[in-house]
N, CA, C and O atoms as a GROMACS GRO file, in nm:
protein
  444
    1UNK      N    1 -17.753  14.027  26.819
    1UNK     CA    2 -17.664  14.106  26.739
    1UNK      C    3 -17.731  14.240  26.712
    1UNK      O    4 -17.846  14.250  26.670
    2UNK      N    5 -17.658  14.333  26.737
    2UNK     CA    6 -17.711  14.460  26.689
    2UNK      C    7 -17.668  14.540  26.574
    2UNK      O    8 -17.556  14.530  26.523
    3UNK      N    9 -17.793  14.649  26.518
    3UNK     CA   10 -17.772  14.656  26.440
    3UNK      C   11 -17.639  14.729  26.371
    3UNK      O   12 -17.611  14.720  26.251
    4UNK      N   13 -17.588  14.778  26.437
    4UNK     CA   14 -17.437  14.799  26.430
    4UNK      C   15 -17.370  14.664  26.324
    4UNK      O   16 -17.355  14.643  26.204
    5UNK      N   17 -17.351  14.610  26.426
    5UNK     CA   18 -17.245  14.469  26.415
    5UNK      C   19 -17.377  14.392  26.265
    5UNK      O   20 -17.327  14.313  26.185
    6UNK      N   21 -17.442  14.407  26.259
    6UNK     CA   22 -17.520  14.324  26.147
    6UNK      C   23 -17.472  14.438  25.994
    6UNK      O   24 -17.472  14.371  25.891
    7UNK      N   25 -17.448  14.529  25.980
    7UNK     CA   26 -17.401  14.642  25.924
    7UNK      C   27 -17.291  14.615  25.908
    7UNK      O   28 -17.283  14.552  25.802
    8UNK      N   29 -17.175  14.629  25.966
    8UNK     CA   30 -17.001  14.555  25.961
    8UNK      C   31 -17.022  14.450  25.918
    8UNK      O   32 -16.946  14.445  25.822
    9UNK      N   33 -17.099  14.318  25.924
    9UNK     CA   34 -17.086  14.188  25.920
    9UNK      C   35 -17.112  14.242  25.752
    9UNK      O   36 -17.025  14.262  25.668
   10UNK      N   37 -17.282  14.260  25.737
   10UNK     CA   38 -17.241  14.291  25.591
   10UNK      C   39 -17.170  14.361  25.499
   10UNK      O   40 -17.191  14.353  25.377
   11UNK      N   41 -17.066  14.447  25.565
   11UNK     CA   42 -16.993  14.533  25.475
   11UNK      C   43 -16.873  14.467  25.488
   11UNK      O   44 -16.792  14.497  25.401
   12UNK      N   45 -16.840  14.393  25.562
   12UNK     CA   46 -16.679  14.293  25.544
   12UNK      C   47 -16.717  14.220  25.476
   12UNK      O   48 -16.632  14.221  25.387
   13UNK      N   49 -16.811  14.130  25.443
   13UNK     CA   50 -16.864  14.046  25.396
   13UNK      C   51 -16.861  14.083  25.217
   13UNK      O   52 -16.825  14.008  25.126
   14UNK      N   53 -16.916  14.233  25.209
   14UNK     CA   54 -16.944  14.263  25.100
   14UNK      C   55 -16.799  14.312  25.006
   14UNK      O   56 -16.786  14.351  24.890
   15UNK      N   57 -16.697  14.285  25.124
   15UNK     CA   58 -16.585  14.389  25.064
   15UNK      C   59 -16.492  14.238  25.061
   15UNK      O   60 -16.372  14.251  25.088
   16UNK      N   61 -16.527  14.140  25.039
   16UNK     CA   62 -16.408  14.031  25.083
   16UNK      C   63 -16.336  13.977  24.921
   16UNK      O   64 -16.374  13.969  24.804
   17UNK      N   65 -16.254  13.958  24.974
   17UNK     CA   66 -16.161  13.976  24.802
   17UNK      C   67 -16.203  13.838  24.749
   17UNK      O   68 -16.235  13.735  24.808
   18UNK      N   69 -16.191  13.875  24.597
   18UNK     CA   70 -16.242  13.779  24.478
   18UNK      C   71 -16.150  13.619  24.489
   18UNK      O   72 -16.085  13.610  24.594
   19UNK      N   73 -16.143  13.545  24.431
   19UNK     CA   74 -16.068  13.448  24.406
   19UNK      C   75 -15.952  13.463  24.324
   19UNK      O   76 -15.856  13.386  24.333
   20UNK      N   77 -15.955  13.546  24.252
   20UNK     CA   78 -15.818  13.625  24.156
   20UNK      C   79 -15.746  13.639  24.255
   20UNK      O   80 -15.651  13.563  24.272
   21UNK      N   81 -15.776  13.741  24.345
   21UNK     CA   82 -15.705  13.789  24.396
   21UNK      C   83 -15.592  13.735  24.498
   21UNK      O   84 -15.495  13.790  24.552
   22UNK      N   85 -15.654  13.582  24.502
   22UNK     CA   86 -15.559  13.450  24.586
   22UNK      C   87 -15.472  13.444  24.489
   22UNK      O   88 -15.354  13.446  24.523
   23UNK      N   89 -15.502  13.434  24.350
   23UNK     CA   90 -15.378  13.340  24.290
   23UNK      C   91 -15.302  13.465  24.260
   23UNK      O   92 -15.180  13.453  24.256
   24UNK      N   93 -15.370  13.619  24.232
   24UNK     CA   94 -15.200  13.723  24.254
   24UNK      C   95 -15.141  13.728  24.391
   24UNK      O   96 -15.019  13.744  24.392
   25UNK      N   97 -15.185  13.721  24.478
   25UNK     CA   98 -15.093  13.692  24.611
   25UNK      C   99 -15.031  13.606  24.612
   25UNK      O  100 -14.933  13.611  24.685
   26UNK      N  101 -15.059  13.460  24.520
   26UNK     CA  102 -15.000  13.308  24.531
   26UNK      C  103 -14.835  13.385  24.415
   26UNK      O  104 -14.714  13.396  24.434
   27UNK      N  105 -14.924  13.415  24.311
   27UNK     CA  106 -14.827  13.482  24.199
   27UNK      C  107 -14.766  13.535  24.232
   27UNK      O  108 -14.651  13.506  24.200
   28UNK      N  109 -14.787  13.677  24.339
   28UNK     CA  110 -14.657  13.720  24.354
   28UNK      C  111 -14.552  13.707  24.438
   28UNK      O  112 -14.438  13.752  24.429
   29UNK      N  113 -14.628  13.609  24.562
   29UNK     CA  114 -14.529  13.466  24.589
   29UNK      C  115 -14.452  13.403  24.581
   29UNK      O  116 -14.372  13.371  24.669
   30UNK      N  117 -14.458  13.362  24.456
   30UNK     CA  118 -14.400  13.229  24.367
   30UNK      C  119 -14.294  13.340  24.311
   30UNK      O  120 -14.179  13.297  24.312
   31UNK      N  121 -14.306  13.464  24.266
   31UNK     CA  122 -14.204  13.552  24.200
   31UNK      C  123 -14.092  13.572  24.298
   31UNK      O  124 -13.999  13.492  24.286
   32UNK      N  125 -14.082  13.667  24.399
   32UNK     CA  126 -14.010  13.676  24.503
   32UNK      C  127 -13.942  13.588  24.526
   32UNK      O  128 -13.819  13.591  24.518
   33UNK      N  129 -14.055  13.429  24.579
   33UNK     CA  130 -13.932  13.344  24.616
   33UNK      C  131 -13.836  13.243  24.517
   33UNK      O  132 -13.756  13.159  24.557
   34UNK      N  133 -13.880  13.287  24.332
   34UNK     CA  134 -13.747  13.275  24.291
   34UNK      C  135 -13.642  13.375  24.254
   34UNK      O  136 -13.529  13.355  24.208
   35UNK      N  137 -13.706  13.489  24.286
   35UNK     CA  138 -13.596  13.624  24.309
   35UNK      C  139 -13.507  13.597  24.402
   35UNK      O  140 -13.389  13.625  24.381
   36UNK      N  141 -13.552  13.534  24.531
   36UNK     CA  142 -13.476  13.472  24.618
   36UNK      C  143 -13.414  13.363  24.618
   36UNK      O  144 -13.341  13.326  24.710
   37UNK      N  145 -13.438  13.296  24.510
   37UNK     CA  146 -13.345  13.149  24.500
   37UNK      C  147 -13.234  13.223  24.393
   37UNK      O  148 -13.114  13.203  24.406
   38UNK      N  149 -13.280  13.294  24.307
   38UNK     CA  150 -13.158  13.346  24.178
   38UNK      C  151 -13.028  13.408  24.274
   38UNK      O  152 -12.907  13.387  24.270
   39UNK      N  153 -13.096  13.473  24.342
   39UNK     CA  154 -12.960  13.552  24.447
   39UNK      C  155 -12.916  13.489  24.492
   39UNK      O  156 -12.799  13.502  24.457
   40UNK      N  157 -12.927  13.373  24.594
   40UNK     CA  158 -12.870  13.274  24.646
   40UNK      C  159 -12.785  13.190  24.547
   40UNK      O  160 -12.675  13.142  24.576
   41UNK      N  161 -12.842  13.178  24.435
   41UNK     CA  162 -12.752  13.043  24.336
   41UNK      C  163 -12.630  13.222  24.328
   41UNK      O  164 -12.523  13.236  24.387
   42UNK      N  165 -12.654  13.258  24.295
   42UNK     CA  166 -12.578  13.376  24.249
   42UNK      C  167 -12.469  13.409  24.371
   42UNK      O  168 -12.349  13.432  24.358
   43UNK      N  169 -12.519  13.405  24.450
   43UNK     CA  170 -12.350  13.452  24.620
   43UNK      C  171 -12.336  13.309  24.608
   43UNK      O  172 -12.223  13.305  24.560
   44UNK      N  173 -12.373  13.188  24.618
   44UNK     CA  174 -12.305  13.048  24.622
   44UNK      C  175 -12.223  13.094  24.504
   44UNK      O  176 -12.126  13.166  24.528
   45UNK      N  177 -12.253  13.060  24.375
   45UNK     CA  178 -12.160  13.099  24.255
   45UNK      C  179 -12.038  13.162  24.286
   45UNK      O  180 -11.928  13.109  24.281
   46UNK      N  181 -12.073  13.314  24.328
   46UNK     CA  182 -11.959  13.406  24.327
   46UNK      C  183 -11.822  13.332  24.489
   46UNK      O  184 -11.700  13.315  24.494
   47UNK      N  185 -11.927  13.314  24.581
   47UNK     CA  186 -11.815  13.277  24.693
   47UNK      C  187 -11.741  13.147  24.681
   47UNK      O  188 -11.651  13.119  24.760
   48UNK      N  189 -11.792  13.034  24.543
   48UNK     CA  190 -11.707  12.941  24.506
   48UNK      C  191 -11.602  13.004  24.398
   48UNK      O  192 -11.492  12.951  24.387
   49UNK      N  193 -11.634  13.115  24.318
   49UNK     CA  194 -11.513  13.164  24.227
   49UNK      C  195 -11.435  13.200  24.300
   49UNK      O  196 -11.330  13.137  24.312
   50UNK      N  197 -11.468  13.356  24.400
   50UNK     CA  198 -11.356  13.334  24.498
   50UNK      C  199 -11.262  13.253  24.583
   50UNK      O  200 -11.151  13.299  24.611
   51UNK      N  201 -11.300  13.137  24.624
   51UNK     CA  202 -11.225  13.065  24.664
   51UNK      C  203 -11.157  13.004  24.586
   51UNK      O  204 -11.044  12.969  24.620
   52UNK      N  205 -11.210  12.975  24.456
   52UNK     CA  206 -11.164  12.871  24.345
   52UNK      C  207 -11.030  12.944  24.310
   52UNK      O  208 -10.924  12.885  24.328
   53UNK      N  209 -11.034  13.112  24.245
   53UNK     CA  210 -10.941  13.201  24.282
   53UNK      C  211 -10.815  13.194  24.356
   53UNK      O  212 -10.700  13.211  24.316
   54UNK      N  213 -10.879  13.156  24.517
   54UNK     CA  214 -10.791  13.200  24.622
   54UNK      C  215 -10.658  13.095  24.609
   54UNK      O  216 -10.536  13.116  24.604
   55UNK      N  217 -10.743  12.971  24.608
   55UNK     CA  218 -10.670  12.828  24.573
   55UNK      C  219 -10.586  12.826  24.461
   55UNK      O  220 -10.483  12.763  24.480
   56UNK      N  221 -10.601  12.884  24.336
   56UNK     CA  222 -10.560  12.871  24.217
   56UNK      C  223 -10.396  12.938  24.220
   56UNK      O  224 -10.297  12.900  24.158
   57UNK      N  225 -10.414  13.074  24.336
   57UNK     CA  226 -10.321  13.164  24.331
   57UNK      C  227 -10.248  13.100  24.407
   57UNK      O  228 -10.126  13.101  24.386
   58UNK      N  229 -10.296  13.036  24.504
   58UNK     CA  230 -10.207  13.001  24.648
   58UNK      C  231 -10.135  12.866  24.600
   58UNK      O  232 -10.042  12.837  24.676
   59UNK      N  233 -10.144  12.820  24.548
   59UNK     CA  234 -10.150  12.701  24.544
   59UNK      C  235  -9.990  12.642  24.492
   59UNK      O  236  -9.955  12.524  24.492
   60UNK      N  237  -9.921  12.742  24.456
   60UNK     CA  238  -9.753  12.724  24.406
   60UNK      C  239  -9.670  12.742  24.551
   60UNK      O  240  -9.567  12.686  24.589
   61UNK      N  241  -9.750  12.838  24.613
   61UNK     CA  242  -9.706  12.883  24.715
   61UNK      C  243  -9.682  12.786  24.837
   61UNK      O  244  -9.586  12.779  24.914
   62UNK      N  245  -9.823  12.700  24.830
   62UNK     CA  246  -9.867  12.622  24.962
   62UNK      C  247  -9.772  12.488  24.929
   62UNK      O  248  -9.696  12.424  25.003
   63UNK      N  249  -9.809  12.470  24.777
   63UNK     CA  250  -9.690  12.323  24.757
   63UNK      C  251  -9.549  12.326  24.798
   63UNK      O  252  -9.481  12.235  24.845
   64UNK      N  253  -9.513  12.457  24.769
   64UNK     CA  254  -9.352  12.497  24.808
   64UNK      C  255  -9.334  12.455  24.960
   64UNK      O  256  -9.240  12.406  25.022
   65UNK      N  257  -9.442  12.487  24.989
   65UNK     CA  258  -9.383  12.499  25.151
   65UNK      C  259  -9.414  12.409  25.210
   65UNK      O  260  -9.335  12.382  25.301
   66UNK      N  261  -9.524  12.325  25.197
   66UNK     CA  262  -9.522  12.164  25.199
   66UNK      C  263  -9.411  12.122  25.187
   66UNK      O  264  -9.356  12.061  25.279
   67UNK      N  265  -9.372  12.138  25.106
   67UNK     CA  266  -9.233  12.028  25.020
   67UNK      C  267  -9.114  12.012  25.120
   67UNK      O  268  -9.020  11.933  25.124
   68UNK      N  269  -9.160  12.135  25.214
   68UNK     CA  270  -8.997  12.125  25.266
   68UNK      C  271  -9.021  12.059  25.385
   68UNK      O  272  -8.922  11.999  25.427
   69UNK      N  273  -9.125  12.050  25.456
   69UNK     CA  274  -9.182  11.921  25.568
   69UNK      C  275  -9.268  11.872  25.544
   69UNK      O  276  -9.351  11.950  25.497
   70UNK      N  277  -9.315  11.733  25.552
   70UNK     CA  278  -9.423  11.657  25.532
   70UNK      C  279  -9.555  11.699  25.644
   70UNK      O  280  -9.676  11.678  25.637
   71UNK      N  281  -9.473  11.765  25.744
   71UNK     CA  282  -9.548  11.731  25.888
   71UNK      C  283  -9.687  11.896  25.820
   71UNK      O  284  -9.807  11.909  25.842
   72UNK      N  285  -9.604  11.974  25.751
   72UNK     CA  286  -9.668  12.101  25.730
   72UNK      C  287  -9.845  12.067  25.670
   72UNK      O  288  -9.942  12.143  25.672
   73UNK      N  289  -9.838  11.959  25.631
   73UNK     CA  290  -9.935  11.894  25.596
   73UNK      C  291 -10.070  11.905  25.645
   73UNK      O  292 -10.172  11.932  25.581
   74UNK      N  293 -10.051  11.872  25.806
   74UNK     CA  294 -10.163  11.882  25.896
   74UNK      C  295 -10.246  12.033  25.882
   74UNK      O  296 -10.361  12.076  25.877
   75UNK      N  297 -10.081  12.092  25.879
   75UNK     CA  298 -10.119  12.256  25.926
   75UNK      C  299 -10.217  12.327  25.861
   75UNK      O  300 -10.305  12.398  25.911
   76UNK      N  301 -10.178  12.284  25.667
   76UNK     CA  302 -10.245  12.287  25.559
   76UNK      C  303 -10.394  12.268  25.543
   76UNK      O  304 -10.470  12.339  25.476
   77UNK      N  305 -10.428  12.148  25.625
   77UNK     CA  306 -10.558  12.097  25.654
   77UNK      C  307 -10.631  12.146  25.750
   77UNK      O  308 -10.750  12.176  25.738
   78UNK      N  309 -10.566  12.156  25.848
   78UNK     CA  310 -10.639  12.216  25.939
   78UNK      C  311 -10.713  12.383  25.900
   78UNK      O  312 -10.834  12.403  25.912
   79UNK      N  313 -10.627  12.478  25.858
   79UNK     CA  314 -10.639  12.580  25.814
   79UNK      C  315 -10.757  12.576  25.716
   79UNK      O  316 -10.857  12.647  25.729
   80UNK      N  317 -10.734  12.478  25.605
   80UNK     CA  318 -10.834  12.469  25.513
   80UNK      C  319 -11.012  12.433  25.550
   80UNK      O  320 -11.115  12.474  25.497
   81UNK      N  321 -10.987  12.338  25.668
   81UNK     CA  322 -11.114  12.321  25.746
   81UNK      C  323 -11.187  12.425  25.819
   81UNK      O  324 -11.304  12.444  25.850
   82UNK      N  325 -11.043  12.503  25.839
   82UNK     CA  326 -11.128  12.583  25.950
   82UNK      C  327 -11.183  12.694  25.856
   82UNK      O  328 -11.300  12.726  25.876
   83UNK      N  329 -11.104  12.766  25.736
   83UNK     CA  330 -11.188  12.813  25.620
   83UNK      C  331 -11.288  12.823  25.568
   83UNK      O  332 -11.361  12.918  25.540
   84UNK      N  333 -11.294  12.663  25.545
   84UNK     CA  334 -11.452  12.570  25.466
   84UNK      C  335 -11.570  12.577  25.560
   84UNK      O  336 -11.684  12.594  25.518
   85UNK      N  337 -11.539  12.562  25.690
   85UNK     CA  338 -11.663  12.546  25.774
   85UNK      C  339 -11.751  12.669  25.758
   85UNK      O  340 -11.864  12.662  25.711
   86UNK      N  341 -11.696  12.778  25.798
   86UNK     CA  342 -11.786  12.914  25.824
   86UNK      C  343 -11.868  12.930  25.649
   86UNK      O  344 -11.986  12.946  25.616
   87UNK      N  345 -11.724  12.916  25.561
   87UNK     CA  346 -11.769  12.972  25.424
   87UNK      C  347 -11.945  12.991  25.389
   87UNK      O  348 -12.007  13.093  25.355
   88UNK      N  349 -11.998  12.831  25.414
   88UNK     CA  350 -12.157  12.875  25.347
   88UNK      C  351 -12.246  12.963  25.426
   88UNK      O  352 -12.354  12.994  25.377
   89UNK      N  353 -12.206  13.014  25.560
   89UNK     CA  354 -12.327  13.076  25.570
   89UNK      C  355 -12.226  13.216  25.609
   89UNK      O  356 -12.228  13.281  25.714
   90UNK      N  357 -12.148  13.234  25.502
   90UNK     CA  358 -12.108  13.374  25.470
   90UNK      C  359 -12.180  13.481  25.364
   90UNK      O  360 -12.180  13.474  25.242
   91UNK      N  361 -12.236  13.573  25.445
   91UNK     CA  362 -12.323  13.646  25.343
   91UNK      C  363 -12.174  13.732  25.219
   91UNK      O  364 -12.054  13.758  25.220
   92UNK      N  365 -12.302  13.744  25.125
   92UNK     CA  366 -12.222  13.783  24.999
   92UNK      C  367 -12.171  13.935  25.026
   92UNK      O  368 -12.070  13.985  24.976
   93UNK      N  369 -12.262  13.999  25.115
   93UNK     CA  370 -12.226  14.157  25.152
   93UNK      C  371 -12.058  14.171  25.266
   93UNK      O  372 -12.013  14.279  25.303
   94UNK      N  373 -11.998  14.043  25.299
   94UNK     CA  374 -11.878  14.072  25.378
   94UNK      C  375 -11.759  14.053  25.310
   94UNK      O  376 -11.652  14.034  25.367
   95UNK      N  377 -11.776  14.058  25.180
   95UNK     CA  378 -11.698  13.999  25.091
   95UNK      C  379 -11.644  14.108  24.970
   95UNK      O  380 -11.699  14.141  24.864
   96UNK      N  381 -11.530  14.145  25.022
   96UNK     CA  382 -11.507  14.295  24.944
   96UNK      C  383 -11.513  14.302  24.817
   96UNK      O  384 -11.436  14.213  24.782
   97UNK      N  385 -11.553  14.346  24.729
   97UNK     CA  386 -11.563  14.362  24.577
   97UNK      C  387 -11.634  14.259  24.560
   97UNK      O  388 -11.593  14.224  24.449
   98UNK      N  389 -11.747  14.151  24.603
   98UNK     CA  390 -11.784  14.065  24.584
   98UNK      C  391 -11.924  14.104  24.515
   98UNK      O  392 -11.974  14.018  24.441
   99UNK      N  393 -12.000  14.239  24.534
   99UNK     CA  394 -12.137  14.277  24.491
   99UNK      C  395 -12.096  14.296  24.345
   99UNK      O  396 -12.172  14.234  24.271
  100UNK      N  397 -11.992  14.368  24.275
  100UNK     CA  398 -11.969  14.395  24.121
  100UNK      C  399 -11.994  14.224  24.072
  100UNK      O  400 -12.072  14.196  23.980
  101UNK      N  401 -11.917  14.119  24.146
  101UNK     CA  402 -11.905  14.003  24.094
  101UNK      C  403 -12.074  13.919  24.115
  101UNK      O  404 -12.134  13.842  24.040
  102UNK      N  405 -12.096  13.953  24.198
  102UNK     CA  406 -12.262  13.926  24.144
  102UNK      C  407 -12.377  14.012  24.067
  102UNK      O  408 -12.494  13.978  24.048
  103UNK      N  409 -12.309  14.141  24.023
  103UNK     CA  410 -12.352  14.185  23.932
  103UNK      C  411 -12.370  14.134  23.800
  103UNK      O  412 -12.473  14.118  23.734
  104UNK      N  413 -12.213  14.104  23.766
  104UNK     CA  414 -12.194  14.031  23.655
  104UNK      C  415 -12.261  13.954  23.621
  104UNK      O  416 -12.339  13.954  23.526
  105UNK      N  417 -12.223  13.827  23.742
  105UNK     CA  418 -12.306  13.731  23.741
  105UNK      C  419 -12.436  13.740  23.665
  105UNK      O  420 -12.475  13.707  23.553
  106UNK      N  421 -12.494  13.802  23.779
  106UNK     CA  422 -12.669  13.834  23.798
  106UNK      C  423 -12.704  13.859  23.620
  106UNK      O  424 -12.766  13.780  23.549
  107UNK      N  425 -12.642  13.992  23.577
  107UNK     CA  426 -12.650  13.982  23.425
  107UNK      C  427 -12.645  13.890  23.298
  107UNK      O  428 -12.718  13.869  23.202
  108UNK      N  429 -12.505  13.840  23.354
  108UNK     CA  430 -12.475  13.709  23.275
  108UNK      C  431 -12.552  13.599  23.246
  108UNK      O  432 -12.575  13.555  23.133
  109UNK      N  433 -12.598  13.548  23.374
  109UNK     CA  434 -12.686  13.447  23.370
  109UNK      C  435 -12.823  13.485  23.398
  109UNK      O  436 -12.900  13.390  23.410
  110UNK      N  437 -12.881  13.622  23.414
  110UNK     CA  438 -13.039  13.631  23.367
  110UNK      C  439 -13.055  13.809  23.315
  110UNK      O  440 -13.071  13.918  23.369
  111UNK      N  441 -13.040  13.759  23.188
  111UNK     CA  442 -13.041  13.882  23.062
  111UNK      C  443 -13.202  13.927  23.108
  111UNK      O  444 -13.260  14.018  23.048
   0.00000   0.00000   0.00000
């Protein structure tokens, strides 16, 4: 080894971070990824009000028209499946006026 590389060895050596300094990297870790779980509970939240919404409104509408064939039934279902499937891995950003409603949210439930 030369004396170069014996020089680097001891100056990386001498510069190598404390043990603190693991648990603020662990810390700020652990922060982020429940910054990242709050947002997530938060677009799940908001994209079940919307739908809860969508249903609430539709829903005089869809019985009416049921009523007048039984067979409309299928149609009903099918539609609704094909809805439900995509829904969860719909990001919250394709969802028009949907960022004010996780604003709220976001406020509401962490003051």
């Amino acid at each position: 080894m030369s004396d170069l590389d014996a020089r680097l060895t001891a100056a990386l050596r001498a510069d190598a971070p404390s043990a603190g300094d693991l648990r603020f990297r662990i810390g700020v870790l652990a922060r982020l990824e429940k910054r990242q779980f709050r947002r997530r509970v938060v677009q799940a939240i908001a994209v079940a009000v919307v739908a809860g919404v969508l249903v609430a409104v539709n829903a005089p509408a869809i019985n009416a028209w049921m009523a007048v064939d039984a067979r409309r039934l299928w149609i009903v279902a099918l539609v609704a499946a094909l809805v439900m499937f995509p829904l969860p891995g719909l990001t919250i950003e394709t969802l028009p006026g949907a960022r004010l409603l996780v604003k709220v949210l976001r406020v509401w439930l962490y003051p």
